[in-house]
C-alpha positions in Angstrom: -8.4 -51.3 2.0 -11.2 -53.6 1.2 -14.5 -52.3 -0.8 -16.7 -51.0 2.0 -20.4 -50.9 1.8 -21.9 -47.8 2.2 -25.7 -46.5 3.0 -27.0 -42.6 2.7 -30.0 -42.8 4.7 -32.7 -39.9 4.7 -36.4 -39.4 4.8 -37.7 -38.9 1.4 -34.2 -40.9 -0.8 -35.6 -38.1 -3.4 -32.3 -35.8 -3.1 -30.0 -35.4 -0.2 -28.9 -39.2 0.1 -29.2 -39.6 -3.8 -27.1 -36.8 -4.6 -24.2 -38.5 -1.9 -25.4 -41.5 -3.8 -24.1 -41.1 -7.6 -21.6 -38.5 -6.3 -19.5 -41.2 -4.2 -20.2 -44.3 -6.8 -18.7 -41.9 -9.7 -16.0 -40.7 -7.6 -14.8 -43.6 -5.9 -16.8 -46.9 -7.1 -14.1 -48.8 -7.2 -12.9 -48.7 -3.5 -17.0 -48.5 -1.8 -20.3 -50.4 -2.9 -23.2 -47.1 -2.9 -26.7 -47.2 -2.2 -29.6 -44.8 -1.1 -32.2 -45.2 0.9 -35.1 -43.6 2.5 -37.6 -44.4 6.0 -40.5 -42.7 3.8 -39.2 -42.6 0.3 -41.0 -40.1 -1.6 -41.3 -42.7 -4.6 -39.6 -40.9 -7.4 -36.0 -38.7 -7.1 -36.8 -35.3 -7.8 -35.8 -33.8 -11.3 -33.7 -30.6 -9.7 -31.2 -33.3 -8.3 -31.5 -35.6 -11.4 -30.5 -32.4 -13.1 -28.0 -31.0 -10.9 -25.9 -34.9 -11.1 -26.3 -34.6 -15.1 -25.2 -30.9 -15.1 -21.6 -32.3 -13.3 -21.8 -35.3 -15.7 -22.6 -38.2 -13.1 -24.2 -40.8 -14.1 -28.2 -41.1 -13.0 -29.0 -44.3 -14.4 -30.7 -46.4 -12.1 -31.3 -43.8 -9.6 -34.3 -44.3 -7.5 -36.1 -43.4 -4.4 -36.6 -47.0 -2.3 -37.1 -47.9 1.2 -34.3 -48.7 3.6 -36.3 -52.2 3.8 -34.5 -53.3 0.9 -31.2 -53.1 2.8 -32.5 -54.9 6.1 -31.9 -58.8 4.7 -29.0 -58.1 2.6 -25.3 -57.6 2.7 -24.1 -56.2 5.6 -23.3 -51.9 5.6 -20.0 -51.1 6.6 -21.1 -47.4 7.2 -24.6 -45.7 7.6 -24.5 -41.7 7.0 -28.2 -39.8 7.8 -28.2 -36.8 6.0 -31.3 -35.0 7.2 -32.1 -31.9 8.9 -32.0 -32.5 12.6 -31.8 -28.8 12.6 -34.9 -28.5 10.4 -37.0 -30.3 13.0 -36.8 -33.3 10.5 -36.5 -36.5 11.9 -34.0 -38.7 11.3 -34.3 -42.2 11.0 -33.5 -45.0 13.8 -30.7 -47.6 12.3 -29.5 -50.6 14.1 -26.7 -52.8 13.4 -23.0 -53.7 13.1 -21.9 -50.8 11.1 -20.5 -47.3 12.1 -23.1 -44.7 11.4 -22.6 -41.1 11.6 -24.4 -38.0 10.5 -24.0 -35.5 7.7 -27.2 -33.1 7.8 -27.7 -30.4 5.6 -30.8 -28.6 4.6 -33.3 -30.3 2.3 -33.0 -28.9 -1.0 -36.4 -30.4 -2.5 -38.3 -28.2 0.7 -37.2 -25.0 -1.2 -40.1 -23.1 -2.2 -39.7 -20.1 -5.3 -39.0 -20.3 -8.3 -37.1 -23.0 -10.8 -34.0 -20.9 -10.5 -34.5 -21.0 -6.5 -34.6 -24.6 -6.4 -32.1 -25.5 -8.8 -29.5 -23.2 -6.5 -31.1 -25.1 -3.6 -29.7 -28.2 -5.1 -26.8 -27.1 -6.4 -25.7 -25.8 -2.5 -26.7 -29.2 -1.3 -24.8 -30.9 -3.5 -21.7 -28.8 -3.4 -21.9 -29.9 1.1 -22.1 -33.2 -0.3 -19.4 -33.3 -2.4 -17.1 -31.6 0.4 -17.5 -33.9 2.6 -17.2 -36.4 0.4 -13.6 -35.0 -0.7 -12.7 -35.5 2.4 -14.2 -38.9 3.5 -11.5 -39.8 -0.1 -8.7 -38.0 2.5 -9.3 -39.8 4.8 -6.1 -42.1 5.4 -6.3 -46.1 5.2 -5.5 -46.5 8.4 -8.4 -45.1 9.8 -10.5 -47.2 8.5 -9.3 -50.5 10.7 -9.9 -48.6 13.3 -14.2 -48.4 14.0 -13.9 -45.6 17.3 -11.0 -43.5 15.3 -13.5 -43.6 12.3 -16.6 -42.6 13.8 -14.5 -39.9 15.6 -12.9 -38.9 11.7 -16.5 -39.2 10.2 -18.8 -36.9 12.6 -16.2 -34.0 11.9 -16.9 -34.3 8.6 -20.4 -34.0 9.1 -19.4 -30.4 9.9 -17.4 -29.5 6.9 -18.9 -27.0 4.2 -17.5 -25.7 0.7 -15.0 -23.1 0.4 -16.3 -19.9 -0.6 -17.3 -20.0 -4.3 -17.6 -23.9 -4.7 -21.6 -23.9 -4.7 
């Protein structure tokens, strides 16, 4: 399988998309090329998701919060994931192009309101979705990939898949 070039794309690029971000590059750098992005980015990646990648030992270095703009001139994507709440009533943003795109939404950790320990928990649920379906984008097996309509199919039902029961 050749490296494939892959985009997280949410609102803000302050959690959600980073979190997929350094997750997948420390996972699996050697087989995709990682980036982030955001349609509003909130300018800075909040410190409960710093925290919560440092706390699982992956790396934060060079993490920021930047605009999908950066993206439009450059290298092609192979795949665009949203993450955001659809749910939530958040919108999601509009991406065109020559890639597969699919959707992953989960709750926006950084909209938690309470204390410290609330937020941090927030973050640490988020990321534990993220890593799930992460686990099993790894699964899934080479020969999906030459095939664009099998792997959209094989990437929205991940979009659905959550942590077993004490993985948070």
């Amino acid at each position: 399988m050749t490296t494939q070039r892959v985009l997280f794309l949410c609102t803000g690029n302050s959690a959600r998309s980073v979190l997929a971000e350094a997750t997948l590059r420390a996972w699996a750098g050697h087989r995709f090329e990682v980036f982030s992005a955001g349609s509003q980015p909130a300018g800075a990646v909040n410190p409960f998701a710093l925290a919560q990648l440092q706390a699982e030992g992956i790396a934060t270095a060079g993490l920021r919060s930047k605009s999908w703009d950066e993206f439009a001139d450059g290298a092609p994507m192979d795949l665009v994931i949203t993450v955001c709440d659809a749910a939530a009533a958040e919108a999601c943003p509009v991406v065109f192009g020559d890639f597969v795109r699919t959707h992953w939404g989960l709750p926006d950790p950084a909209a938690v309101d309470g204390s410290a320990d609330d937020k941090a928990a927030a973050f640490a649920q988020a990321h534990a979705i993220v890593k799930a379906r992460l686990l099993a984008l790894l699964a899934l097996p080479a020969a999906t990939w030459s095939d664009r309509g099998q792997l959209k199919d094989a990437l929205d039902r991940i979009g659905f898949v959550q942590p077993e029961d004490g993985q948070a």
